[in-house]
C-alpha positions in Angstrom: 24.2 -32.4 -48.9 23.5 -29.0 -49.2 19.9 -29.6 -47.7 21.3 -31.4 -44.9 23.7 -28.5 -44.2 20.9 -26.0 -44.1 18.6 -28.5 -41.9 22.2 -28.4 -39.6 22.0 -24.8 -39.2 18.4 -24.4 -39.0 18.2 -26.7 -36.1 21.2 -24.8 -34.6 19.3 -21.3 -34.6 16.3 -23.3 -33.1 18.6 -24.8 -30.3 20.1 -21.2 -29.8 16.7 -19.0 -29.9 15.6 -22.4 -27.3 18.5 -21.6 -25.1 17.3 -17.5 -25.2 13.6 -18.2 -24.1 14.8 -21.0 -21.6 17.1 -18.0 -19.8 14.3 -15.4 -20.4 11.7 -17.9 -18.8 14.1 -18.6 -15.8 14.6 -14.4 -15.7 11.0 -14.1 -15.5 10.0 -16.9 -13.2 12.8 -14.9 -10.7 11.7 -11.4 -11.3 7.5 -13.2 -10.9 9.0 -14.9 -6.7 10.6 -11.1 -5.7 7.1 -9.3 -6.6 4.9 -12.6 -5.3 7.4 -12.4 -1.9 6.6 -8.4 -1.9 3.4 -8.8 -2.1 3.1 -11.3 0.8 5.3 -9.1 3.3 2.8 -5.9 2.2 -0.2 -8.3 2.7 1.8 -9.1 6.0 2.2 -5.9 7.0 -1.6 -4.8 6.3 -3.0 -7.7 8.4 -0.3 -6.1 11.4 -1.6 -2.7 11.2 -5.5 -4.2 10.8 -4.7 -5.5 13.9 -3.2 -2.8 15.8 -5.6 0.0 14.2 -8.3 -2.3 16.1 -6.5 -2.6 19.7 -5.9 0.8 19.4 -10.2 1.6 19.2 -10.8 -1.3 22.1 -7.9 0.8 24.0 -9.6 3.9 23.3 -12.8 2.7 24.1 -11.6 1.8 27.2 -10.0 4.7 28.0 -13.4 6.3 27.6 -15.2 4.0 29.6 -13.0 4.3 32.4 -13.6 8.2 32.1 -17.1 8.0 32.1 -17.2 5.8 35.3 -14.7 8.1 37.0 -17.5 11.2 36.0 -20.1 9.2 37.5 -18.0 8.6 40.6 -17.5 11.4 41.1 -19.3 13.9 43.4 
């Protein structure tokens, strides 16, 4: 009986410590989808300014080219 008893308790503290690393896993899995959802709005925001940074040099560009054919124009 006393065997039984301790087997009682033993699978108790393994049911309990399950319980723990069940919550922590949940915890972790949570914390894992805020930094996985960061990371996508900064890769977001990269591609966006990629994007911009290279319609701003075809703007400039254009800008220049119209400059030069208003030298040439020019008298």
């Amino acid at each position: 009986k006393k065997m039984y008893t301790e087997a009682l308790q033993d699978n108790e503290k393994l049911k309990s410590r399950l319980q723990d690393s069940k919550q922590e896993l949940v915890r972790i899995r949570s914390q894992l989808e805020k930094v996985t959802q960061r990371q996508d709005r900064i890769s977001e925001r990269s591609t966006v300014l990629e994007t911009e940074k290279r319609e701003k040099q075809a703007l400039e560009k254009r800008v220049s080219d119209m400059e030069e054919e208003i030298k040439q124009d020019a008298p």
